[in-house]
C-alpha angles and dihedrals in degrees: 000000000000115000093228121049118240115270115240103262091215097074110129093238084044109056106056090052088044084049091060095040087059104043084050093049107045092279096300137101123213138213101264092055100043084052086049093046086077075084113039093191097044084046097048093044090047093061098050090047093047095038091050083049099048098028118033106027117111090224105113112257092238097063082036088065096037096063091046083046093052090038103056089047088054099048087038086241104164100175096052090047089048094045097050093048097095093047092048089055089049086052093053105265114140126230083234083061093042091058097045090058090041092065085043095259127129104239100248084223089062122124125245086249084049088056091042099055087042088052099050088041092058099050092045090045098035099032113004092232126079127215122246095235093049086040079049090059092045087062091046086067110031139040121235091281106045085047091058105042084050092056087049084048099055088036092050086048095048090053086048096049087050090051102046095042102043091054093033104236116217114249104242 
């Protein structure tokens, strides 16, 4: 159960901003971002941060999902892991490799780039710093962009699995 309740999405400072978040995310709003609309400005800027992360970086959505996926095992953040797992099999990811990294494993049929992006995302997520041999086999794999839009994923998704776990966001 969430430690705080819900706001009324009618509120006048609410609704224009829950408005926005619906018409961005197919005419629902889940529970992450009823839990953010307490704060119209932190919800709202929320959703551009985390819309520029998931839907207009050049990083493949594959790796994209691999780093959230690795994330939200690490933060024990049940509902982000549940919630990118249909993105993460319409990337390619099998349900065999989702349950390997559910269970906190590297799927032995992962790809050099796989274990790089699951790499990276354990020393940001476990330690902040990042080794310069793990940062080396980032580079192997991705050009300067998509490095660096990698490290702000992992970064964005850390911010959303502390969030969600340290109010105890509601499943949908």
């Amino acid at each position: 159960m969430a430690r705080l309740p819900y706001p009324d999405l009618s509120r006048p400072e609410i609704a224009p901003i829950a408005e926005r978040i619906k018409a961005e995310r197919g005419g629902k709003i889940l529970n992450l971002y009823h839990m953010l609309l307490h704060s119209p400005p932190v919800a709202d800027g929320w959703r551009a941060f985390l819309t520029a992360i998931r839907q207009q970086c050049q990083l493949a959505g594959r790796y994209r999902e691999l780093a959230i996926l690795q994330v939200a095992v690490i933060n024990k953040a049940e509902y982000e892991f549940n919630a990118h797992v249909p993105f993460a099999i319409k990337e390619g990811v099998t349900p065999g490799q989702l349950e390997a990294m559910r269970a906190g494993q590297t799927p032995e049929d992962f790809t050099p780039a796989d274990r790089a992006v699951l790499a990276c995302t354990d020393a940001m997520t476990r330690h902040v710093q990042v080794p310069d041999t793990v940062f080396a086999e980032v580079r192997k794999h991705f050009p300067d962009r998509e490095a660096m839009e990698l490290v702000a994923t992992i970064a964005a998704y850390n911010t959303v699995s502390r969030f969600l776990v340290a109010i105890q966001v509601d499943h949908e």
